[in-house]
LOKEDREN-160483 format. One line per field, with one value per residue (C-alpha): chain; x, y, z. Coordinates in Angstrom, 1 decimal, padded with zeros to 4 digits, always signed. Example, Ala and Ser with C-alpha at 12.3 -4.5 7.8 and 13.67 -1.06 7.14 Angstrom:
mol [A,A]
xx [+012.3,+013.7]
yy [-004.5,-001.1]
zz [+007.8,+007.1]
END
This chain:
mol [A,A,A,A,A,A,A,A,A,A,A,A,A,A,A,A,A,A,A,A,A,A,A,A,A,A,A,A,A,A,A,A,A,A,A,A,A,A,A,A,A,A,A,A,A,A,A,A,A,A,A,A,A,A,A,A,A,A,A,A,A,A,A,A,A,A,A,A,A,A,A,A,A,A,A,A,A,A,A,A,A,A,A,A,A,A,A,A,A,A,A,A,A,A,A,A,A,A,A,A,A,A,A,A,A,A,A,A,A,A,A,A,A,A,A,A,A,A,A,A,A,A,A,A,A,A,A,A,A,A,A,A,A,A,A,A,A,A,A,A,A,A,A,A,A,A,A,A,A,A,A,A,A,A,A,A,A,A,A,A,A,A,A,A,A,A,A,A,A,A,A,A,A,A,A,A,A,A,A,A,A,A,A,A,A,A,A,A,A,A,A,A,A,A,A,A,A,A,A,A,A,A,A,A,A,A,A,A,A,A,A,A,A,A,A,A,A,A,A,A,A,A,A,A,A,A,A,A,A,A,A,A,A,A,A,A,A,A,A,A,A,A,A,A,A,A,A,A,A,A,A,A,A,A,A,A,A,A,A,A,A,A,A,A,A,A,A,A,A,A,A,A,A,A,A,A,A,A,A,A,A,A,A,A,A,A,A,A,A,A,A,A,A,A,A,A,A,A,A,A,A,A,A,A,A,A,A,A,A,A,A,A,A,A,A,A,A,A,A,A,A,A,A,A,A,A,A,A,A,A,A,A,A,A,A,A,A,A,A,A,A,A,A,A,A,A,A,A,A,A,A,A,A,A,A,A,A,A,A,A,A,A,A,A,A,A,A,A,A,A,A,A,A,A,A,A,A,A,A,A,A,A,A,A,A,A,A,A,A,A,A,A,A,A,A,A,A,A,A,A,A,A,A]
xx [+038.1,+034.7,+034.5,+032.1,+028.3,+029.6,+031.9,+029.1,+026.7,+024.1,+025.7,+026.6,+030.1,+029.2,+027.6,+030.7,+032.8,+029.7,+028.9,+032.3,+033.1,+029.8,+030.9,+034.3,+033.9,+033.6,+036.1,+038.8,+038.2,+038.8,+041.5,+042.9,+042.7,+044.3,+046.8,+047.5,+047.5,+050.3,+052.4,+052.2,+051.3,+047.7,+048.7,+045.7,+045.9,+044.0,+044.8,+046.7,+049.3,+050.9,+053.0,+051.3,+054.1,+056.5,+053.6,+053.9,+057.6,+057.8,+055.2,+052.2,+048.9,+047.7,+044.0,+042.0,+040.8,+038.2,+035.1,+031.7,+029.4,+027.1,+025.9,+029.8,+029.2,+027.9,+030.3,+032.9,+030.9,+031.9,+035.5,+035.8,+033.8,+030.8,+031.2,+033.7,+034.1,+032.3,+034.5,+036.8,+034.4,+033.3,+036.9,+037.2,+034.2,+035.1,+038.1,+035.7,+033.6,+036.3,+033.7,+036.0,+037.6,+040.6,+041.3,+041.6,+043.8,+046.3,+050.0,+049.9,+048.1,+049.2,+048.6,+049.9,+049.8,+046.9,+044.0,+044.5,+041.4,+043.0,+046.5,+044.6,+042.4,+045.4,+046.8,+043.6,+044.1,+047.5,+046.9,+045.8,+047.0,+050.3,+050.5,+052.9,+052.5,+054.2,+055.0,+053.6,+055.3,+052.1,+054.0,+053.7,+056.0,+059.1,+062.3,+062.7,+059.3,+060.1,+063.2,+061.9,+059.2,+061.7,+063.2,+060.2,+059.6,+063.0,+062.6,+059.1,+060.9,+063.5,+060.3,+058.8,+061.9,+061.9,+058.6,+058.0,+062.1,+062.5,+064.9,+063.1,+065.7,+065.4,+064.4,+061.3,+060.4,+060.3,+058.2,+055.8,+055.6,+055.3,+052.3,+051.2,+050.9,+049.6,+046.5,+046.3,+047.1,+043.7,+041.6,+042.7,+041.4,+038.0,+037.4,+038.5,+035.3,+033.6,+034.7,+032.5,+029.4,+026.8,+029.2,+028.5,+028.4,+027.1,+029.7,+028.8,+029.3,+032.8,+032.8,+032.3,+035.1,+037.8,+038.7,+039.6,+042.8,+045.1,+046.8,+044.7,+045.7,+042.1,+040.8,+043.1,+041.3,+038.0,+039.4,+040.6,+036.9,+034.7,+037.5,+036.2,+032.8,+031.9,+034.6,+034.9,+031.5,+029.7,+027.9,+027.9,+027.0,+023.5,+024.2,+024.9,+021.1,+020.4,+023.9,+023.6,+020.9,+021.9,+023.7,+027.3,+028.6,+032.6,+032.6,+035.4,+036.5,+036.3,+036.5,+033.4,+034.8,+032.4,+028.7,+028.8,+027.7,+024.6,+025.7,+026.5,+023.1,+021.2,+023.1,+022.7,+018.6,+018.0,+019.3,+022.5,+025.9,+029.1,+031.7,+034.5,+035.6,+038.6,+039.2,+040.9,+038.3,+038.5,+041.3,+043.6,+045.5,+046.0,+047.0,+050.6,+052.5,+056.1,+059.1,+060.0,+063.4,+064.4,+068.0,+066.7,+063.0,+062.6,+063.0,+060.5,+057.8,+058.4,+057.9,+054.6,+053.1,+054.2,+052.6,+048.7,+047.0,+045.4,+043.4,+045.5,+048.8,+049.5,+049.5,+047.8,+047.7,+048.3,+044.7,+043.5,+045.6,+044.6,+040.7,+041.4,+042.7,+039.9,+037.6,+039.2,+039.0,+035.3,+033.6,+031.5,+028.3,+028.7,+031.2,+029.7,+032.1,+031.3,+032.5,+032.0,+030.7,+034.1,+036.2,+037.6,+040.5,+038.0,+035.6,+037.9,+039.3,+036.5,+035.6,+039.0,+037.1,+034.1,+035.7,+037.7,+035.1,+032.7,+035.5,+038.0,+035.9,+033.0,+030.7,+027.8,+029.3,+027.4,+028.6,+027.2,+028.3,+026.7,+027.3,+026.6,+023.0,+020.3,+018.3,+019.0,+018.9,+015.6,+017.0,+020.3,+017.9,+016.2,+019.1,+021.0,+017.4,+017.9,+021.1,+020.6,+017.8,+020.1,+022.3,+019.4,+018.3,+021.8,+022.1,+018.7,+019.6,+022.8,+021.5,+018.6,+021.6,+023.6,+020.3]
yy [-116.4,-116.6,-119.6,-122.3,-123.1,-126.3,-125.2,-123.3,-124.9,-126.8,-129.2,-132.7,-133.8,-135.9,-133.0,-130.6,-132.1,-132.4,-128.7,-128.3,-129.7,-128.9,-125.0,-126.5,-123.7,-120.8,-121.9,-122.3,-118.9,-117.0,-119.3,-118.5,-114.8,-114.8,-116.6,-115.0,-111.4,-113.0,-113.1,-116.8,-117.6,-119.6,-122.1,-124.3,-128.2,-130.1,-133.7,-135.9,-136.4,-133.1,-133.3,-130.6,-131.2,-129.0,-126.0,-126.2,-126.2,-123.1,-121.3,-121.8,-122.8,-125.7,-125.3,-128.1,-126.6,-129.4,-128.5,-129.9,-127.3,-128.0,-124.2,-123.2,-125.9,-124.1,-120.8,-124.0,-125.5,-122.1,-123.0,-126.6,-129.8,-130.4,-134.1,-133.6,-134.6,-132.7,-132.6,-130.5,-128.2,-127.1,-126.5,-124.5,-122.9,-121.3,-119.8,-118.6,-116.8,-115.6,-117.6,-119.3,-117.2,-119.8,-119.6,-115.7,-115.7,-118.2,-117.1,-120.3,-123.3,-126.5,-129.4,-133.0,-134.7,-137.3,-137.1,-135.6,-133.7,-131.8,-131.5,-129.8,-127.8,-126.4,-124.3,-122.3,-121.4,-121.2,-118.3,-116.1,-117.8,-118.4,-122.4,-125.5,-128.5,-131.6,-134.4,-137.1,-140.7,-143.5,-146.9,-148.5,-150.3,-148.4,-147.7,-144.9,-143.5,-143.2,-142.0,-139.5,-137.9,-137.9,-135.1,-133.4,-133.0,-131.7,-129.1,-128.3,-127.4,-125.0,-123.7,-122.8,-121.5,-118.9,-118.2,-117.1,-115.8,-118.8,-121.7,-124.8,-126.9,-131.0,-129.8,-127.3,-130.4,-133.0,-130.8,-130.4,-134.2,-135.1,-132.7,-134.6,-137.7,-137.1,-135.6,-139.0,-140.7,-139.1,-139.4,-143.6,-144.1,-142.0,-144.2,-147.6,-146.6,-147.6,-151.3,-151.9,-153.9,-151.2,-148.0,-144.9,-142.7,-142.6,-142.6,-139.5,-137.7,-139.2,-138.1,-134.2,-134.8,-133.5,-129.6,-128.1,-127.1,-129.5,-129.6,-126.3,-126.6,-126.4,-129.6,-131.9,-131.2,-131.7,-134.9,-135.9,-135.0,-137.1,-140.0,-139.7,-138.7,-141.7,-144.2,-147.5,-149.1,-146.5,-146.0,-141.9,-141.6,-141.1,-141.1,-144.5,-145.4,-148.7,-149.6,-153.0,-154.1,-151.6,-153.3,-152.6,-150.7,-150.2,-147.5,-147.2,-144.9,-141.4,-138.9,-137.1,-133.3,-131.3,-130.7,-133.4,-136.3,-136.6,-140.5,-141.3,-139.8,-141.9,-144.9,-144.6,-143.1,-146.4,-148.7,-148.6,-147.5,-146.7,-148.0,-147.9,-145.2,-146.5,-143.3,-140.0,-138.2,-141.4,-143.8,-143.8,-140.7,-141.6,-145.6,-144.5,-142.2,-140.6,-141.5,-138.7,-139.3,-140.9,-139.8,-138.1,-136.1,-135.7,-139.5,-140.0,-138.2,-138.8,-142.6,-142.2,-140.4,-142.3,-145.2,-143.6,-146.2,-143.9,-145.4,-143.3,-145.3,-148.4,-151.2,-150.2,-153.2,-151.4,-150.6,-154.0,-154.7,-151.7,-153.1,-156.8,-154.9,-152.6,-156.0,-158.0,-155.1,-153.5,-156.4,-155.1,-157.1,-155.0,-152.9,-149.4,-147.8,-144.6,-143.4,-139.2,-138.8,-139.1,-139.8,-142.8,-144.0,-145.2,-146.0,-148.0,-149.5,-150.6,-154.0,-155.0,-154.1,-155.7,-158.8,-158.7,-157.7,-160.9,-163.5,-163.0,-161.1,-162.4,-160.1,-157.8,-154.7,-152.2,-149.6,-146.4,-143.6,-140.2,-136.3,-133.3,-133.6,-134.9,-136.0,-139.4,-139.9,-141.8,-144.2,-144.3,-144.9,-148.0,-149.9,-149.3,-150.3,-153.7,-154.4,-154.4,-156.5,-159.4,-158.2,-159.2,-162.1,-163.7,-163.2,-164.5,-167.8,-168.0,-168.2,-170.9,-172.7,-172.3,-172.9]
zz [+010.0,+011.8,+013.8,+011.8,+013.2,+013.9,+016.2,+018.8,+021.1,+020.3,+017.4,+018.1,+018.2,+014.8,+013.6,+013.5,+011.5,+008.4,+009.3,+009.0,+005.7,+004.0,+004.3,+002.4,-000.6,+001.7,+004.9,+001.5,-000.1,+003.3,+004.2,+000.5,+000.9,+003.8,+003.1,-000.1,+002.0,+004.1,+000.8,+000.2,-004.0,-004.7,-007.3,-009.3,-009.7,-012.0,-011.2,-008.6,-010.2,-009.4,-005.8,-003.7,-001.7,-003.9,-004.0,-000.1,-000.1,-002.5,+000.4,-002.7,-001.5,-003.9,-005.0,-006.7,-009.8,-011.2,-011.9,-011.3,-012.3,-015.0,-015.3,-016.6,-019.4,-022.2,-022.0,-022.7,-025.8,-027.1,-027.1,-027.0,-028.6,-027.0,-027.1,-024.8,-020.8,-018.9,-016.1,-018.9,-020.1,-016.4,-015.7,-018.6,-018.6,-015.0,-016.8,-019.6,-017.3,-014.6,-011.9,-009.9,-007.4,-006.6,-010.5,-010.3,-007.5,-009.0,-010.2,-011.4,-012.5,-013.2,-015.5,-016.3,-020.2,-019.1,-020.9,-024.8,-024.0,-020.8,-023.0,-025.3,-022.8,-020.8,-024.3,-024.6,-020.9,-021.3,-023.7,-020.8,-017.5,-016.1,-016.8,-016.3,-017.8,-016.6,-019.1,-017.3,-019.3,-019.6,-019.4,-016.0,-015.8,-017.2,-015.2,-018.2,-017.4,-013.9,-014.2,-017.0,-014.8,-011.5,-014.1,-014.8,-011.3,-010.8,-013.6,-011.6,-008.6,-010.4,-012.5,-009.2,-007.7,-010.6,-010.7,-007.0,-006.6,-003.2,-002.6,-002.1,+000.4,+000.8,+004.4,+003.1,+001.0,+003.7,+005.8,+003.3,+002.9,+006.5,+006.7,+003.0,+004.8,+007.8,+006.3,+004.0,+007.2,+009.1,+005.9,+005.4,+008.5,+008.1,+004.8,+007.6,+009.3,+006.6,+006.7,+009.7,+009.2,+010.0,+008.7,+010.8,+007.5,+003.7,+001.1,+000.2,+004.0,+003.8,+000.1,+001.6,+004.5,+002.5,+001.5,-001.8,+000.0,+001.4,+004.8,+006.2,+009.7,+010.7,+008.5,+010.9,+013.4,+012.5,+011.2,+014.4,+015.8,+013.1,+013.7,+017.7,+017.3,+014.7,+016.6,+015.7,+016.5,+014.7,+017.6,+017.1,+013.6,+011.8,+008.9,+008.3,+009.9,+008.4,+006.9,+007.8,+005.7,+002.6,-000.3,-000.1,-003.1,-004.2,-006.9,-009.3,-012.6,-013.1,-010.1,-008.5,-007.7,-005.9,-007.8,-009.8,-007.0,-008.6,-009.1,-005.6,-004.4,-006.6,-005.2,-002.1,-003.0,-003.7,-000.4,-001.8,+000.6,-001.5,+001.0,-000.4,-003.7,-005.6,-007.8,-007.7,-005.2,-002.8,-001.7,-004.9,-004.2,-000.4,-000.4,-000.6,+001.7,+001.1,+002.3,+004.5,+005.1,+002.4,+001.0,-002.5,-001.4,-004.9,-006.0,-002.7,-004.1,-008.1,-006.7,-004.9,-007.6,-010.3,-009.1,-009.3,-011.0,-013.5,-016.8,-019.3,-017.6,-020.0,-019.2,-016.1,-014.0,-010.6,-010.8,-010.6,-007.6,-005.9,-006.6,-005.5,-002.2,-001.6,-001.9,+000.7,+003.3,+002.5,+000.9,-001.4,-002.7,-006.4,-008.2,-010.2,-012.7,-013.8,-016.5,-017.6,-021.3,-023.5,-020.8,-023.7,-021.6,-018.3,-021.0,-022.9,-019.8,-018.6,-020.4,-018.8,-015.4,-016.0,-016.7,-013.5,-011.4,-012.4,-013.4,-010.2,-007.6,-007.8,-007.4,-010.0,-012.3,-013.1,-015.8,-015.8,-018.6,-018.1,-017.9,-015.2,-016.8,-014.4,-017.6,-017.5,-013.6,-013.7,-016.3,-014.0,-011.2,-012.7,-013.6,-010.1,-008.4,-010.8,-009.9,-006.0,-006.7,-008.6,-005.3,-002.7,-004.5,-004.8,-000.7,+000.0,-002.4,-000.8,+002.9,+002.4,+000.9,+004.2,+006.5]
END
């Protein structure tokens, strides 16, 4: 692989690792040919909930799947409803037009019973693709549901053991989650930068420091760089320039895969600075590590993912904990949910949120239900621009108060 421009003279050290990560798409498509040439199996993933950990055990190379493409929405409208989440219909529409190289290369992809939409989505692709489904169980607090999807992920192991003809040991596994957590390690503290007072980045440079591809040996080490380059005081960073006097935003609900961040830009467009992102593309999926050496690997990792605080988990109260956390430690001045067109389990879920957010923290919610369409961003824009405003106002009544 051709070393990346961040890499050669003349780039700052807070430079490389953005160069680095902005060139994610490419950097994982060599990185996935190559690997693939050295006989290891490309296997899709299309939501957290599936352990990487057992791909890498099995020698697969798990590939995030999502898409955020509005352009591969109408081959989908074909095939599905188009009243339908768009983060579905991009998805499927890459498998309707064969675009997505990672999805060509798969032997297999791999799906969870969350959303009815995505259920339903994975049995068209599963017409022509290699899939397997997990049966994920919805109630939170079940010792049955736990217990029922420490078997699924049991019979995923012996699926994958058949499938690509290997033996996947307790030792393969706890190697696989020791690498797991260290890169969750390295990216918790990346997002800890963004506690500081004046935050050396923009939620959407530390949305971009992340790959498609997890644990690429490379990645750790331009995570080790931006942790050194933007440091602790923030000192290094740019792109944080006027952080201080921004209105602190923690943004919640749906996930924001790659081209569709058209939310977060207008955010932060209008003196807004999204430190802290509660959902599946931000700190959910990395809160919790694995117990590497704990007696049963499998139990270890049906534990840690059984615990995502997801909306289509009932009754999912983890998810209010997990936001009462975030608060305390990157004090927010507002909350923003956003919520993808027919996405009905966030949507639904979100009075409950609302509620929280102004009755127990405290603080302004904004809700904000759109699509990968940029035809509604000046509306969007207006009502973020009114909320910081209530923001501003509060803080300026607040400290004549004090003086």
């Amino acid at each position: 692989m051709n070393p990346s421009p961040c890499c050669q003279s003349g780039a700052s050290s807070a430079d490389g690792p953005l160069t680095w990560f902005a060139a994610n798409l490419q950097r994982c498509h060599e990185y996935a040919c190559a690997q693939r040439a050295a006989g290891r199996r490309i296997v899709g993933i299309l939501c957290e909930y599936t352990p990487r950990e057992l791909i890498m055990a099995a020698g697969g190379v798990p590939v995030c799947l999502c898409g955020g493409s509005l352009k591969t929405i109408p081959a989908a409208e074909e095939h599905l409803p188009s009243n339908l989440c768009p983060l579905i219909k991009s998805t499927f529409g890459y498998h309707v037009l064969r675009s997505n190289p990672f999805l060509e290369m798969a032997e297999l992809v791999v799906g969870e019973t969350t959303c009815d939409g995505k259920k339903k989505m994975y049995e068209l692709m599963g017409e022509t693709r290699p899939m397997c489904v997990l049966e994920l169980p919805q109630k939170e607090d079940s010792p049955e549901a736990l217990e029922h999807w420490t078997r699924e992920l049991r019979q995923f192991r012996s699926e994958l053991e058949r499938r690509f003809g290997v033996e996947i040991t307790d030792a393969k596994i706890r190697e696989a989650i020791a690498v797991m957590n260290r890169e969750r390690e390295l990216r918790r503290r990346l997002a800890a930068l963004m506690k500081q007072e004046a935050p050396p980045l923009t939620g959407r440079q530390l949305l971009e420091l992340k790959s498609s591809i997890s644990c690429i040996p490379a990645d750790f080490e331009q995570y080790e760089r931006a942790l050194e380059a933007f440091g602790q005081d923030g000192r290094s960073g740019r792109g944080g320039q006027g952080g201080a006097s921004r209105v602190r935003v923690l943004m919640t609900g749906v996930p924001v895969v790659r081209g569709a961040e058209r939310v977060v830009d207008l955010i932060e467009s209008q003196g807004g600075l999204v430190v802290c992102m509660e959902n599946c593309t931000g700190l959910k999926p990395i809160l919790e590590d694995v117990d590497a050496d704990a007696p049963d690997p499998i139990r270890a990792l049906a534990e840690k993912y059984f615990h995502l605080p997801c909306s289509v988990k009932t009754e999912n109260k983890a998810r209010f904990d997990v936001l009462r956390q975030l608060a305390a430690e990157y004090r927010p001045q507002c909350v923003i949910e956003l919520i993808w067109q027919a996405c009905l389990t966030y949507d639904v879920e979100s009075r409950r949120v609302e509620r929280f957010v102004q009755n127990e923290l405290g603080l302004p919610y904004l809700r904000i239900q759109t699509d990968y369409s940029p035809s509604d961003s000046a509306r969007l824009s207006v009502r973020i621009e009114a909320l910081f405003e209530t923001v501003r106002a509060a803080a300026q009544a607040s400290a004549r108060s004090q003086s």
